[in-house]
N, C-alpha and C positions, 0 to 999 in steps of 0.2 A: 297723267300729264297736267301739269299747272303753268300758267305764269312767274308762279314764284320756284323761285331755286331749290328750297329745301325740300320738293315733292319730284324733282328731277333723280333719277338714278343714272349711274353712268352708263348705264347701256343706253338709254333716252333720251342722251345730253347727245353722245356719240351717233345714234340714228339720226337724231331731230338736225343735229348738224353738217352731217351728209346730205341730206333731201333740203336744207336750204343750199348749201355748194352746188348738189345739182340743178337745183330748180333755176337759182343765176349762172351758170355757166351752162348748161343748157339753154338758155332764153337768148345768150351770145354766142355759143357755138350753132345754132339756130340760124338765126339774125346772119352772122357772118357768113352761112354757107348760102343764104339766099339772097345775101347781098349784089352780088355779080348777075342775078339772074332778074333784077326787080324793074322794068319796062320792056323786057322782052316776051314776044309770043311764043308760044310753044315751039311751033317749027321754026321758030330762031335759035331758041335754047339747042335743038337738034343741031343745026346746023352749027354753032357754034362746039358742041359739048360730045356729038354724037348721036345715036338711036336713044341709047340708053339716057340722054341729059346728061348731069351735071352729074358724076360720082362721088368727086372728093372736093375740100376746098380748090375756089378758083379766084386769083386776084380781083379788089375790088380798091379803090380809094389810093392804087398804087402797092399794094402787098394782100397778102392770102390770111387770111382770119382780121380784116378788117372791118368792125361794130360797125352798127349805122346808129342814129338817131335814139333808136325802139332802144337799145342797150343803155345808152347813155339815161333817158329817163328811168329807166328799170332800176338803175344804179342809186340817182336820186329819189324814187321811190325808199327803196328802203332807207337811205338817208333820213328822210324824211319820216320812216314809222320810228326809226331811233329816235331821233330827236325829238318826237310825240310823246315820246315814252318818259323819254328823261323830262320835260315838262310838266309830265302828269305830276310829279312831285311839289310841283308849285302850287296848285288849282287850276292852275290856267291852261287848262286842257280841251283843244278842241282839234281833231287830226285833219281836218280838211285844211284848218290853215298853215297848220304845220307844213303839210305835205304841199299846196301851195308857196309856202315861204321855201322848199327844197327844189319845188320847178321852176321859180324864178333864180335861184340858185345854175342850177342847167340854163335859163335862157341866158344867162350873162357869160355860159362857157359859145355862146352861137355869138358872140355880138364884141365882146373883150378880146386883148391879143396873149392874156395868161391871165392866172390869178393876181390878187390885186391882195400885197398883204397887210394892206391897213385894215381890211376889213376882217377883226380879229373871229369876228362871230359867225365865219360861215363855216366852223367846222374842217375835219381836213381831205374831206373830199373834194371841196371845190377847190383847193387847193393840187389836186391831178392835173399838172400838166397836158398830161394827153387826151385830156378829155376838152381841150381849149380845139376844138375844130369841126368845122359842118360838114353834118353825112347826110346831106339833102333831106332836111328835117321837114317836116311837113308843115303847109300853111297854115293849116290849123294850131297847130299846135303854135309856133312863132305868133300867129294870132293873140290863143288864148292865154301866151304868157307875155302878150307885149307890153300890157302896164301892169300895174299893181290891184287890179280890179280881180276877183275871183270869181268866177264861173259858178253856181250852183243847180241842184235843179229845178228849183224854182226858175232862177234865171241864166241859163244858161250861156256860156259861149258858144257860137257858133251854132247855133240852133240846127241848122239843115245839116250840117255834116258826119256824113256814117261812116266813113274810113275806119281803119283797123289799129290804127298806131293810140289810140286810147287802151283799146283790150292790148296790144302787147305789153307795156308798160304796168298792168296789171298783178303780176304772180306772185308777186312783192306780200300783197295782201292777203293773197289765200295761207302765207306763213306764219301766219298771225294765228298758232292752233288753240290758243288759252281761249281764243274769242269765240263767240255761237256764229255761226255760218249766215242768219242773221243781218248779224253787225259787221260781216267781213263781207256781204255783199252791198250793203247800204254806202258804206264806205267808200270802196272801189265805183260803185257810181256814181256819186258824187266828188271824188277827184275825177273820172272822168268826164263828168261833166264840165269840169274847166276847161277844157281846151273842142270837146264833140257833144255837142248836147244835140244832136238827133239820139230819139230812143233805144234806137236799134244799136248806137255806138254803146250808149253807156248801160246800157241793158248786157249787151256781149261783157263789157268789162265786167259786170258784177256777175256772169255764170260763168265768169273764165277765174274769176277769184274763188268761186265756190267750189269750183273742179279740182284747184290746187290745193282750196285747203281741205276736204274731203282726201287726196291724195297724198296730203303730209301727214296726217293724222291715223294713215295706214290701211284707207279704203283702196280697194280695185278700179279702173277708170268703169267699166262698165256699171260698178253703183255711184262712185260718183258722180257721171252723167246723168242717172235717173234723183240723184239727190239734189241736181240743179237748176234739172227740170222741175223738181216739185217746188223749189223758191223762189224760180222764175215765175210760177204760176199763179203767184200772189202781186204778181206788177204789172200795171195796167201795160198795155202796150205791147208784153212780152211775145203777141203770135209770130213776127217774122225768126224773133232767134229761136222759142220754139222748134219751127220751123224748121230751120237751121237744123239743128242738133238732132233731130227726130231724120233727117235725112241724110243725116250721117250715119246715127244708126240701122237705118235702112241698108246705105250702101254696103257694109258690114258682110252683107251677106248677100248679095249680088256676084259673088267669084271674086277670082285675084284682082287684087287691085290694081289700075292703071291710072299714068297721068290725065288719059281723059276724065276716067271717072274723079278726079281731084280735081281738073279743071271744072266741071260741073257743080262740085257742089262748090268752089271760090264763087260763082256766080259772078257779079258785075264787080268784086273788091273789096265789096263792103265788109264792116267788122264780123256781123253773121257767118257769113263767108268763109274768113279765116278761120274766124272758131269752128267750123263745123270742120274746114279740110285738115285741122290740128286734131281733132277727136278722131276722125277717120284714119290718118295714117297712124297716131300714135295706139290706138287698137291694132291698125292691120299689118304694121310693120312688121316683118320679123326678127329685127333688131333694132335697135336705135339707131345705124347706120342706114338700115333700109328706112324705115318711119320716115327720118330728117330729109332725106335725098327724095323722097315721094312728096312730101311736105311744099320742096320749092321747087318741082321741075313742075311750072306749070304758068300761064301766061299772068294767073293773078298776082295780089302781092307774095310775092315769095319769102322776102326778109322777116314781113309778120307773122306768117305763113310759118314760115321754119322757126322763129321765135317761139311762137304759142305750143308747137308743137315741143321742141325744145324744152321749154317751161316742163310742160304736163309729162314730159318724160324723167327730167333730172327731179322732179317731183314725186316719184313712183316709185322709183329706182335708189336714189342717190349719186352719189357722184361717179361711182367707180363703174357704171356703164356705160361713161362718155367715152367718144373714141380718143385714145391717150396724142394721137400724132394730129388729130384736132387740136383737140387740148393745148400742146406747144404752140401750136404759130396764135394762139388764140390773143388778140391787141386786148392789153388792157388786164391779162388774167391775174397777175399778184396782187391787184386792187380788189378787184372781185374775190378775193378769196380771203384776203381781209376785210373788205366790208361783209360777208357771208356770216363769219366768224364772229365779229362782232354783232351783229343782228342776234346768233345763234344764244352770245352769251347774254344780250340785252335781254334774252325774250328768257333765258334760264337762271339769270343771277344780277335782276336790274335793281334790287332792293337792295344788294350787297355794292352795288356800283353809285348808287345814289340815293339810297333810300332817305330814310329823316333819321335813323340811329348812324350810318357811317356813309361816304360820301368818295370817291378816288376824282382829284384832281384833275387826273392825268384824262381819264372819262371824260368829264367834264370841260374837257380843251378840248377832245376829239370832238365833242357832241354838245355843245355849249345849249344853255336852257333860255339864250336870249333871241 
């Protein structure tokens, strides 16, 4: 497997672009099933949903497979690594700003009353309609994209804040398989850092990118877990997600799994938290319908929660073991599956899209290099 297109086989085009389909529409069938459930306690969820919690999609935002927030950046994420890519052609390559100039793209679908079409250079995603609406997007985040200033980690936005909506936003980058795992977690914590620059947030982001892209690349989660953990071990800071993830592993093999044991290890919300109840269910699920539904029936964030797990499943898998009647009511999926696709073909045939011998226009409208 390469970056460039002519080491692509079609059996490799056709994998590699299944496990990105999954990995975003996973990260929004995710999202959307824990969306209904994200400020309730557990015995509210029962009481709401039953013993069992929540089984199937349940209305949220006024209809059933309704994104929140976490979906919408995820989307701009990859946006944004398109767009990286096609600029690498210039020189002027540097992907945090990129992917920064793609979330303040996102904060103007939180603030605008539609796309704005004088502004020929935002590509045609920001031009989705339905993406012009707030799904209780986090402070942080509205924070860290309210001016034009960029977060790094040196100097971070939002310095104290460990929330999980950084790592959901995340998986985007672990599909990046050309790249050493590396430069794909360096990355991911440094756009996370523009909006949670507590450690533990953008620490989680970069072992939740590393878990995807070990998982795209054709690893099992249980080695890519122990390969995240050996790259985390090289960052200062890293003992609470450590942590985390090691008692994930743990729970593993404590018996069948319950919401309690998934509330435990969410702990108090934080990004840690999700990542580790994401590793846990999508290990102990026995389907991607069990995994997803253990994922959000539990008092912590549940939308991140079901997202990240989500993520690391359509990552593993590919597409074809989402649940298909999810799938339909899913807001948003023809978009998602053209921006998939597109990613898919950026990352297998971006020399043939724009390289410096031939160049497609038509690209280059969709993904402009300004």
């Amino acid at each position: 497997m390469t970056t460039g297109g002519a080491f692509w086989g079609r059996a490799e085009q056709q994998d590699f672009r299944s496990r990105v389909r999954g990995t975003l529409l996973g990260t929004a069938v995710g999202d959307a099933l824990g969306a209904p459930l994200d400020g309730l306690t557990l015995e509210e969820i029962r009481e709401a949903h039953g013993a069992q919690g929540l089984t199937d999609p349940a209305p949220a935002y006024g209809r059933r497979g309704a994104v929140t927030d976490l979906t919408q950046l995820t989307l701009f994420t990859v946006d944004g690594l398109i767009r990286a890519q096609v600029r690498r052609d210039t020189g002027a390559w540097h992907p945090p700003t990129d992917l920064h100039r793609a979330y303040l793209r996102w904060a103007a679908t939180q603030h605008d009353w539609g796309p704005d079409e004088r502004r020929t250079d935002d590509g045609w995603l920001a031009r989705e309609e339905w993406l012009y609406v707030r799904r209780d997007p986090a402070r942080a985040c509205l924070l860290g994209f309210g001016d034009t200033t960029m977060g790094t980690l040196d100097a971070p936005k939002n310095p104290g804040e460990p929330g999980p909506e950084a790592v959901a936003r995340s998986a985007p980058f672990g599909l990046l398989v050309g790249w050493e795992p590396q430069l794909v977690v360096q990355l991911a914590m440094e756009c996370a850092a523009q909006t949670h620059g507590h450690p533990s947030a953008y620490l989680s982001a970069g072992a939740y990118a590393a878990l995807v892209h070990a998982l795209a690349r054709g690893e099992y989660l249980d080695a890519a877990v122990q390969r995240a953990l050996a790259l985390l071990a090289e960052r200062p800071g890293h003992e609470p997600v450590t942590e985390a993830l090691e008692h994930a592993l743990g729970a593993v093999r404590q018996g069948l799994p319950t919401p309690d044991r998934v509330e435990e290890l969410a702990g108090d919300g934080g990004a840690e938290g999700a990542l580790a109840v994401a590793v846990y269910c999508a290990l102990v699920g026995e389907d991607v319908r069990h995994g997803l539904c253990l994922a959000v029936n539990h008092g912590g964030p549940s939308s991140a929660a079901g997202a990240l797990t989500g993520g690391l499943l359509g990552a593993l898998h590919g597409e074809t073991v989402l649940p298909p009647a999810w799938l339909a009511e899913l807001e948003g999926r023809p978009t998602m599956l053209v921006l998939a696709d597109d990613f898919a073909m950026e990352m297998t045939q971006g020399p043939a899209l724009h390289g410096p011998a031939s160049s497609s226009p038509a690209w280059l409208t969709r993904y402009p290099r300004a």
